[in-house]
mmCIF file of the N, C-alpha and C atoms, coordinates in Angstrom:
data_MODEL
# 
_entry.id   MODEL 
# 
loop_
_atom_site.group_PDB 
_atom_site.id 
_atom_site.type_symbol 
_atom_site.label_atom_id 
_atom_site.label_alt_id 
_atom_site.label_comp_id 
_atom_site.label_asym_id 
_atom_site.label_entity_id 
_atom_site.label_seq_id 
_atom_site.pdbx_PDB_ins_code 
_atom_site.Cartn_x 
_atom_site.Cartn_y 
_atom_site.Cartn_z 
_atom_site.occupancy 
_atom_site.B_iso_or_equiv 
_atom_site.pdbx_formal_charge 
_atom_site.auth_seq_id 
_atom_site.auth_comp_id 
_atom_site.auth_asym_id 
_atom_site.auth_atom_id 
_atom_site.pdbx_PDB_model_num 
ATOM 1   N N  . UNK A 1 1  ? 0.845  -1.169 0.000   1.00 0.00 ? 1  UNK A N  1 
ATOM 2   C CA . UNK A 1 1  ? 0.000  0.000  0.000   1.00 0.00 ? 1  UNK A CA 1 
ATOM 3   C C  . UNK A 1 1  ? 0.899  1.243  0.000   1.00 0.00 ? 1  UNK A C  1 
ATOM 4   N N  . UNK A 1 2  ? 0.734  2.550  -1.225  1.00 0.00 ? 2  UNK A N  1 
ATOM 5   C CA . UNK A 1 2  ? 1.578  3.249  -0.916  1.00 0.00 ? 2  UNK A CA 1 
ATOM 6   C C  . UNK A 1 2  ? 1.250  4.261  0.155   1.00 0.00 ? 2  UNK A C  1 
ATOM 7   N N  . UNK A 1 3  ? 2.160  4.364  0.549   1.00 0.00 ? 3  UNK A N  1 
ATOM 8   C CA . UNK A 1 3  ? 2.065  6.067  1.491   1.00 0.00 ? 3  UNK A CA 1 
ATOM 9   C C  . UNK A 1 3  ? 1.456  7.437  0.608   1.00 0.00 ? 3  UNK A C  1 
ATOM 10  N N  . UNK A 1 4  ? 0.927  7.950  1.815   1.00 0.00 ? 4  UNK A N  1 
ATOM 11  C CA . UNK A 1 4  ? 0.028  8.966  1.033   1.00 0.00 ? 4  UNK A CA 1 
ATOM 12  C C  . UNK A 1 4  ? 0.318  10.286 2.175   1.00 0.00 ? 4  UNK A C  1 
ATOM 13  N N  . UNK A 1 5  ? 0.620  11.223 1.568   1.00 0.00 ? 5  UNK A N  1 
ATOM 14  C CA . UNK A 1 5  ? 0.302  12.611 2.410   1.00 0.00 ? 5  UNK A CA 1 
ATOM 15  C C  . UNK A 1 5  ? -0.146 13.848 1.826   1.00 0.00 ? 5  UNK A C  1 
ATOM 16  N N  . UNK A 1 6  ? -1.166 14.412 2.739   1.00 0.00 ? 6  UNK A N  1 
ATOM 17  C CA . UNK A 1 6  ? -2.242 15.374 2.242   1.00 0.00 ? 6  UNK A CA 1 
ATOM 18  C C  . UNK A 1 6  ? -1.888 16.879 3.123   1.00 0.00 ? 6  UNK A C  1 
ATOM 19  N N  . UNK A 1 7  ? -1.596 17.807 2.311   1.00 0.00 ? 7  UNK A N  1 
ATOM 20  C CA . UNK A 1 7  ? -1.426 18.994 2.971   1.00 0.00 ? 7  UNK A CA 1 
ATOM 21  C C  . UNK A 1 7  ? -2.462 19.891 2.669   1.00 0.00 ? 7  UNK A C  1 
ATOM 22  N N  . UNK A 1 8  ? -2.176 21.174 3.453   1.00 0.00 ? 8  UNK A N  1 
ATOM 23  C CA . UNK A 1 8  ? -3.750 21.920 3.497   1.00 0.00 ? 8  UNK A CA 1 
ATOM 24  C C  . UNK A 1 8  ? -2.528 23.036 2.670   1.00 0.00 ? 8  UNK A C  1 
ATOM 25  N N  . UNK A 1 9  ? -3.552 23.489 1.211   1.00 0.00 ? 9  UNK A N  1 
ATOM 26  C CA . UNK A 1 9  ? -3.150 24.485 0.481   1.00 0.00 ? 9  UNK A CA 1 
ATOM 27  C C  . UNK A 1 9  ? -3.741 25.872 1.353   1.00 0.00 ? 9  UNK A C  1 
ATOM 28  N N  . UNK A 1 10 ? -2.728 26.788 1.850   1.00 0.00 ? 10 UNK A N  1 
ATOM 29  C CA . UNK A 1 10 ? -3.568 28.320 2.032   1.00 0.00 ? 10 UNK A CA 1 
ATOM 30  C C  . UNK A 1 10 ? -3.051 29.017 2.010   1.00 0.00 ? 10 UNK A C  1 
ATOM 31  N N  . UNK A 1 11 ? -3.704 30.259 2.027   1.00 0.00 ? 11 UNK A N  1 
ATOM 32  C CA . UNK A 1 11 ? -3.508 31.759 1.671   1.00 0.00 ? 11 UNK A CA 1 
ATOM 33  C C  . UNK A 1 11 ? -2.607 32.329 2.520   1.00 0.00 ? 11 UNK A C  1 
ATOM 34  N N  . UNK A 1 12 ? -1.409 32.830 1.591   1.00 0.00 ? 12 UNK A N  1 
ATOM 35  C CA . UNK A 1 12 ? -0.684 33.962 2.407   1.00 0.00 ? 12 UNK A CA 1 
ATOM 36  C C  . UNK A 1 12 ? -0.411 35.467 1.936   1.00 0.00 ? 12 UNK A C  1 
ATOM 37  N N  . UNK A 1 13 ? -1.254 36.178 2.343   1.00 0.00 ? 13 UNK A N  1 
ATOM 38  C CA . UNK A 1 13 ? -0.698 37.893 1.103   1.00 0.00 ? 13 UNK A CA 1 
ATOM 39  C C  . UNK A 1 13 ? -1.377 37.109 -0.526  1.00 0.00 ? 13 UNK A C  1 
ATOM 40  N N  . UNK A 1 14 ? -1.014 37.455 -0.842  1.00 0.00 ? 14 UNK A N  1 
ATOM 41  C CA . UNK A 1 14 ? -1.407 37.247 -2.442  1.00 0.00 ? 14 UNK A CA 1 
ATOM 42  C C  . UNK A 1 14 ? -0.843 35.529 -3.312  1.00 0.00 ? 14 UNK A C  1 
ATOM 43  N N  . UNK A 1 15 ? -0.300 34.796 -2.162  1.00 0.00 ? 15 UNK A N  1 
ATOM 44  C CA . UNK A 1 15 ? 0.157  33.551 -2.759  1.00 0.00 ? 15 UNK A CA 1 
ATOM 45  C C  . UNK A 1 15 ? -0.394 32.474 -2.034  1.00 0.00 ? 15 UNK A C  1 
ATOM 46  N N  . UNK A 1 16 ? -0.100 31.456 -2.337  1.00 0.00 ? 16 UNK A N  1 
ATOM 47  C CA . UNK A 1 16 ? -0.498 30.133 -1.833  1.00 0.00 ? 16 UNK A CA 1 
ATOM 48  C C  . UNK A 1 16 ? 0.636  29.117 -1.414  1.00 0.00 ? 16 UNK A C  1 
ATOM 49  N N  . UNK A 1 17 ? 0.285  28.981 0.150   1.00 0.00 ? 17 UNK A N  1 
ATOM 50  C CA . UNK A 1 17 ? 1.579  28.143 0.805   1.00 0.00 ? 17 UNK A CA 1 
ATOM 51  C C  . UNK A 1 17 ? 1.059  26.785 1.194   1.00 0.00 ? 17 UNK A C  1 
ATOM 52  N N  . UNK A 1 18 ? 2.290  25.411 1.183   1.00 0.00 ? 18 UNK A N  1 
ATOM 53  C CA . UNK A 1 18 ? 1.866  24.231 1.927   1.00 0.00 ? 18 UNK A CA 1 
ATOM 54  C C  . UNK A 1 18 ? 3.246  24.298 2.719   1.00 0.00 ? 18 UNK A C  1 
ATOM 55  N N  . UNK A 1 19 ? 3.257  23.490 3.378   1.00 0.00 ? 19 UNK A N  1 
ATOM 56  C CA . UNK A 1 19 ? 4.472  23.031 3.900   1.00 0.00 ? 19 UNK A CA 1 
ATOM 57  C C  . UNK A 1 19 ? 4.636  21.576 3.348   1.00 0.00 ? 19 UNK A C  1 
ATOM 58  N N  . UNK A 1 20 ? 5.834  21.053 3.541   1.00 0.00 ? 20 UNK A N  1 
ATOM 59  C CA . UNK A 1 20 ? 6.485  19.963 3.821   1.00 0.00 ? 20 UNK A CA 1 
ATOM 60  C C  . UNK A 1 20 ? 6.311  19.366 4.838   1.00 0.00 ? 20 UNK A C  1 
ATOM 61  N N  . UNK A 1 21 ? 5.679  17.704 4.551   1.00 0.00 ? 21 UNK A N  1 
ATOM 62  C CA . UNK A 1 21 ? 5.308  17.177 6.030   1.00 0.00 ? 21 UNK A CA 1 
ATOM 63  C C  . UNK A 1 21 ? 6.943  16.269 6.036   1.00 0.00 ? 21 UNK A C  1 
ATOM 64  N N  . UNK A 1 22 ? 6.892  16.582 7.365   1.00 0.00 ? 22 UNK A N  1 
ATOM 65  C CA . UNK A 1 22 ? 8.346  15.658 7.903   1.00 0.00 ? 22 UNK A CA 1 
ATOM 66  C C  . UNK A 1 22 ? 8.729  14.196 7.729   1.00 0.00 ? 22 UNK A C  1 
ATOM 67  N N  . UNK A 1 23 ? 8.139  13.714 7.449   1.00 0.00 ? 23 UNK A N  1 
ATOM 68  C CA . UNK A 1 23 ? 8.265  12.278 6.641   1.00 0.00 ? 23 UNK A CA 1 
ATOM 69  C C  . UNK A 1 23 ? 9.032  12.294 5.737   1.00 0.00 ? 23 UNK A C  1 
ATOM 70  N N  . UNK A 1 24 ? 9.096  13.309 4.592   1.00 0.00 ? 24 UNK A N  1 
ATOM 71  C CA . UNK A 1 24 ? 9.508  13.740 3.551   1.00 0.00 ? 24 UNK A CA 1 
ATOM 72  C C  . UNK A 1 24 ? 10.947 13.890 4.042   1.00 0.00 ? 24 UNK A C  1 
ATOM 73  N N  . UNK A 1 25 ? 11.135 14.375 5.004   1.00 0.00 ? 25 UNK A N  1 
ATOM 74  C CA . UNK A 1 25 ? 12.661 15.328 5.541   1.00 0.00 ? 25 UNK A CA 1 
ATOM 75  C C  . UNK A 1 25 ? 13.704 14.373 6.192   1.00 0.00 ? 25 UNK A C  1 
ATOM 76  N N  . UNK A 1 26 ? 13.169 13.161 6.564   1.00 0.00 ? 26 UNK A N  1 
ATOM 77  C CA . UNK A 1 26 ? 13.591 12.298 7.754   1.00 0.00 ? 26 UNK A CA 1 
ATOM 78  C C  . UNK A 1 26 ? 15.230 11.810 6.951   1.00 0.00 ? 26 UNK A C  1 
ATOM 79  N N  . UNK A 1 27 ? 15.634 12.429 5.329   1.00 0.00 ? 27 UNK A N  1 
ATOM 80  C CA . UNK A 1 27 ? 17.104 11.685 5.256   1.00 0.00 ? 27 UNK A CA 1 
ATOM 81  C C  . UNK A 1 27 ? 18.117 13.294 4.705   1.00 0.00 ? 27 UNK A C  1 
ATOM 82  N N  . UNK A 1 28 ? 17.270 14.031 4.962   1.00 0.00 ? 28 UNK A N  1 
ATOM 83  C CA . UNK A 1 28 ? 18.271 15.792 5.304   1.00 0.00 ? 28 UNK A CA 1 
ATOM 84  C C  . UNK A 1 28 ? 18.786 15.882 6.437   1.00 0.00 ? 28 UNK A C  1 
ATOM 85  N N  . UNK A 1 29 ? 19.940 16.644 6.393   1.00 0.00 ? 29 UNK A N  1 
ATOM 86  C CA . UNK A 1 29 ? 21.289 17.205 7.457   1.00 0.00 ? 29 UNK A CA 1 
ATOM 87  C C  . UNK A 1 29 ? 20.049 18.617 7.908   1.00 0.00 ? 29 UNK A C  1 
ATOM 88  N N  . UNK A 1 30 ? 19.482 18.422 8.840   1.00 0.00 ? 30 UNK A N  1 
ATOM 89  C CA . UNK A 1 30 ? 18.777 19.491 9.352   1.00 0.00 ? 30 UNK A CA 1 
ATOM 90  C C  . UNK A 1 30 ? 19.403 21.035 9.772   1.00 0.00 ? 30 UNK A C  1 
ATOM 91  N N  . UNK A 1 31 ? 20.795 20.319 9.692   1.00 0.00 ? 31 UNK A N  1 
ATOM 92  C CA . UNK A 1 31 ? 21.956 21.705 9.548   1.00 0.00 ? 31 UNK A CA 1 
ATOM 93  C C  . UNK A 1 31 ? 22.175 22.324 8.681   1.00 0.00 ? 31 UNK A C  1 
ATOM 94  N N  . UNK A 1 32 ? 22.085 21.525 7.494   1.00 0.00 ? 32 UNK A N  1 
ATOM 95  C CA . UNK A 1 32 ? 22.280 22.341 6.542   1.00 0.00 ? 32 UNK A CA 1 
ATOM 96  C C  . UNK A 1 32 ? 20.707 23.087 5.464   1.00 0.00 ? 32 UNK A C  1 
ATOM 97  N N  . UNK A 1 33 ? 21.272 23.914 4.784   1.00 0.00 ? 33 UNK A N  1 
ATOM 98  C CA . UNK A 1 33 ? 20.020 24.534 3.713   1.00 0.00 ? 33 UNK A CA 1 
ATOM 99  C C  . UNK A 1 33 ? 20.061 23.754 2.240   1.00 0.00 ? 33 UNK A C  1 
ATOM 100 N N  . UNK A 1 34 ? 18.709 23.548 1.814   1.00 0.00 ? 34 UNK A N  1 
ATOM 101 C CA . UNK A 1 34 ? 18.568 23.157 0.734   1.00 0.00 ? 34 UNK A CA 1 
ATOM 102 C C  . UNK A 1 34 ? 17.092 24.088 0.214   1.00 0.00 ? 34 UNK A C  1 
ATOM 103 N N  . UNK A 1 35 ? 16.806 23.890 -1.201  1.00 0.00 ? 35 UNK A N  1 
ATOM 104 C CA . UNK A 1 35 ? 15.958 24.215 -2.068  1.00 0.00 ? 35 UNK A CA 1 
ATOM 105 C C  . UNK A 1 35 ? 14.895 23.363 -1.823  1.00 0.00 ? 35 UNK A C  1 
ATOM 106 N N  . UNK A 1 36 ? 13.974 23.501 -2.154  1.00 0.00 ? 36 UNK A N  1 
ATOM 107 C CA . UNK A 1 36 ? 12.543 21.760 -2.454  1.00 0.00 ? 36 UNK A CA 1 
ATOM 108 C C  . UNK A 1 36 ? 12.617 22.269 -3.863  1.00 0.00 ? 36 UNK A C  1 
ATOM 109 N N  . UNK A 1 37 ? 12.521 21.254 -4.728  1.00 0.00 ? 37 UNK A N  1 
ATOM 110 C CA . UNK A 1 37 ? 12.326 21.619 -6.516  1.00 0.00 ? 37 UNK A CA 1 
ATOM 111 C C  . UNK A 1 37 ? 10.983 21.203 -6.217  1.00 0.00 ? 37 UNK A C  1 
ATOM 112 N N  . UNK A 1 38 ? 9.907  21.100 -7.307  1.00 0.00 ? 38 UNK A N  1 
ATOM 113 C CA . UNK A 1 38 ? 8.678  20.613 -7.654  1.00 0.00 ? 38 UNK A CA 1 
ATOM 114 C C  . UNK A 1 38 ? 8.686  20.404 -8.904  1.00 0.00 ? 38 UNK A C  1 
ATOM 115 N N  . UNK A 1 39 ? 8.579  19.077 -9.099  1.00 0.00 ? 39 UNK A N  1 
ATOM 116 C CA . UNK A 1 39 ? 8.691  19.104 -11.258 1.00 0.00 ? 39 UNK A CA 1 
ATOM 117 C C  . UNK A 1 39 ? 7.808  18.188 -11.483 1.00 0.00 ? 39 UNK A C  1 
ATOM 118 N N  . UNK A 1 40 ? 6.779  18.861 -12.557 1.00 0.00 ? 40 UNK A N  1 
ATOM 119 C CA . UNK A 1 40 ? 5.623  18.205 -12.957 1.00 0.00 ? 40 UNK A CA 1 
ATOM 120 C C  . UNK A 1 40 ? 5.436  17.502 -14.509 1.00 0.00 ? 40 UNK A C  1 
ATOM 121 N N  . UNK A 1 41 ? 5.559  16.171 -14.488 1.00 0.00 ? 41 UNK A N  1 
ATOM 122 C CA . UNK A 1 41 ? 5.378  15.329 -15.444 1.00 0.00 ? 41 UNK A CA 1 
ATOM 123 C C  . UNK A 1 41 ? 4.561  14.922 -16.111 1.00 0.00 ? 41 UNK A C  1 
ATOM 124 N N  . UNK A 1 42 ? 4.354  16.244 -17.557 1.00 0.00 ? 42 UNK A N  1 
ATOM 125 C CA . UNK A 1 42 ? 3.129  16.001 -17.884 1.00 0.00 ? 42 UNK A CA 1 
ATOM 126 C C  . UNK A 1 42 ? 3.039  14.633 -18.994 1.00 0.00 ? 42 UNK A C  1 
ATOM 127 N N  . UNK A 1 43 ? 3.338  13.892 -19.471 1.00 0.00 ? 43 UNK A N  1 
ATOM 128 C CA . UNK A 1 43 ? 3.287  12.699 -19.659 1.00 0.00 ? 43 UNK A CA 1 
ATOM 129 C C  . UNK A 1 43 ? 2.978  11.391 -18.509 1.00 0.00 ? 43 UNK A C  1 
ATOM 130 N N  . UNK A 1 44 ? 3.200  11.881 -17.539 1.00 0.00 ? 44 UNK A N  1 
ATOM 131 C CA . UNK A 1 44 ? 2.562  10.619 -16.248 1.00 0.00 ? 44 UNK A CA 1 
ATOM 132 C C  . UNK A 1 44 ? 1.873  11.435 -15.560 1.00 0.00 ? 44 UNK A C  1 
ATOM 133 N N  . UNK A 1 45 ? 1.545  12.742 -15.742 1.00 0.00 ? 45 UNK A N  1 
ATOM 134 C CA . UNK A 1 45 ? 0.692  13.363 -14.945 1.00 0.00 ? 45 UNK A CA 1 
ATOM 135 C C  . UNK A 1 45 ? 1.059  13.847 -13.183 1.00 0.00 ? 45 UNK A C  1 
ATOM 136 N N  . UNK A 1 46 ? 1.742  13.764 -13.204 1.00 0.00 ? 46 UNK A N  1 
ATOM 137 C CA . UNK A 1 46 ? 2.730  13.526 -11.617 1.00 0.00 ? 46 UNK A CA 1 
ATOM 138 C C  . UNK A 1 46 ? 3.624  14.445 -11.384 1.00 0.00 ? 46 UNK A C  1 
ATOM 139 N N  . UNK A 1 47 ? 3.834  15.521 -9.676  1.00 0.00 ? 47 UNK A N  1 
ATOM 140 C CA . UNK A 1 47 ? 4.808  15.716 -9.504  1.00 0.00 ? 47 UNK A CA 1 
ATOM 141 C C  . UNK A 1 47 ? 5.785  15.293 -8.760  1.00 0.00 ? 47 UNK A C  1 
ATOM 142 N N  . UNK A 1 48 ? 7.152  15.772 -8.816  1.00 0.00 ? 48 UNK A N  1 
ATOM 143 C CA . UNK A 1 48 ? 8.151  15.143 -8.361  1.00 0.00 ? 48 UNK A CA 1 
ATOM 144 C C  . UNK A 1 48 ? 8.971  15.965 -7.127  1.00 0.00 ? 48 UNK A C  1 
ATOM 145 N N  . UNK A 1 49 ? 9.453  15.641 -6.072  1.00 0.00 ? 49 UNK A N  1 
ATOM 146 C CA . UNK A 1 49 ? 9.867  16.593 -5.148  1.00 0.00 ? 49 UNK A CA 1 
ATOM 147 C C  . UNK A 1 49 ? 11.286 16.288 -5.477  1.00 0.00 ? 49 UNK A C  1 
ATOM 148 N N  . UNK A 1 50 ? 12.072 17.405 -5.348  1.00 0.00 ? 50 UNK A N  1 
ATOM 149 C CA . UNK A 1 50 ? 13.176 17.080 -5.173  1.00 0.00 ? 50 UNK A CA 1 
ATOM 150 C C  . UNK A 1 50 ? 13.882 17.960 -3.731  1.00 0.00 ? 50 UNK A C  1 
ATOM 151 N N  . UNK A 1 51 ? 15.218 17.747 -3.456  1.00 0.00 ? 51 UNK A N  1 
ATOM 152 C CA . UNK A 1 51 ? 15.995 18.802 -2.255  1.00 0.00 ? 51 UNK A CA 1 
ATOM 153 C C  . UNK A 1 51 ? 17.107 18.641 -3.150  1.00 0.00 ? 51 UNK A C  1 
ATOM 154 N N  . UNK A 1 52 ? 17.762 20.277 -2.968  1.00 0.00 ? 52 UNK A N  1 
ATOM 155 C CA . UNK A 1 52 ? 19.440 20.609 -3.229  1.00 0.00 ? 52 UNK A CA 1 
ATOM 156 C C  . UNK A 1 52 ? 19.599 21.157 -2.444  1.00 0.00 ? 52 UNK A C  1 
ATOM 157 N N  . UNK A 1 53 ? 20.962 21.089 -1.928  1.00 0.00 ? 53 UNK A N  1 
ATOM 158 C CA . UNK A 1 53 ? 21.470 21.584 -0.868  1.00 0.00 ? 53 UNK A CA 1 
ATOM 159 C C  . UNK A 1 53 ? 22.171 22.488 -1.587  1.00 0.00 ? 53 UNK A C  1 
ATOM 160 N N  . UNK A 1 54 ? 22.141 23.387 -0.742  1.00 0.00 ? 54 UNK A N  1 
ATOM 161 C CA . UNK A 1 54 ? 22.608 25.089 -0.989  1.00 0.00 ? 54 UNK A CA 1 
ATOM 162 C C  . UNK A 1 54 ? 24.172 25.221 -0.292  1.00 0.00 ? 54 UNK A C  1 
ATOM 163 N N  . UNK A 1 55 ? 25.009 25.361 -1.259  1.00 0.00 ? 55 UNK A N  1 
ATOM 164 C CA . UNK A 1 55 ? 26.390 25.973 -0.837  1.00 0.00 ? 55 UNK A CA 1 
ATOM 165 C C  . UNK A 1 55 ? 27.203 26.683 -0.643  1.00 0.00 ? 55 UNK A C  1 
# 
């Protein structure tokens, strides 16, 4: 069964924020900074999360 996580889309000023649920985070250096990418695959219909760490 896959894992599933549901965030609440909302309003901030004129944009729209979710967070990152921590499940997601559990294999980052919490010390260090990274990016989240979001890349959407429109041939499978799907997006993709990614992290870069910032140097």
């Amino acid at each position: 069964m896959p894992t599933e996580f549901k965030r609440k889309l909302y309003r901030r000023g004129s944009s729209f924020e979710t967070t990152i649920p921590m499940p997601l985070l559990f294999a980052l250096d919490k010390n260090k900074k990274y990016n989240v990418v979001f890349q959407f695959d429109a041939d499978a219909n799907r997006w993709y999360v990614k992290f870069e760490e910032l140097t």
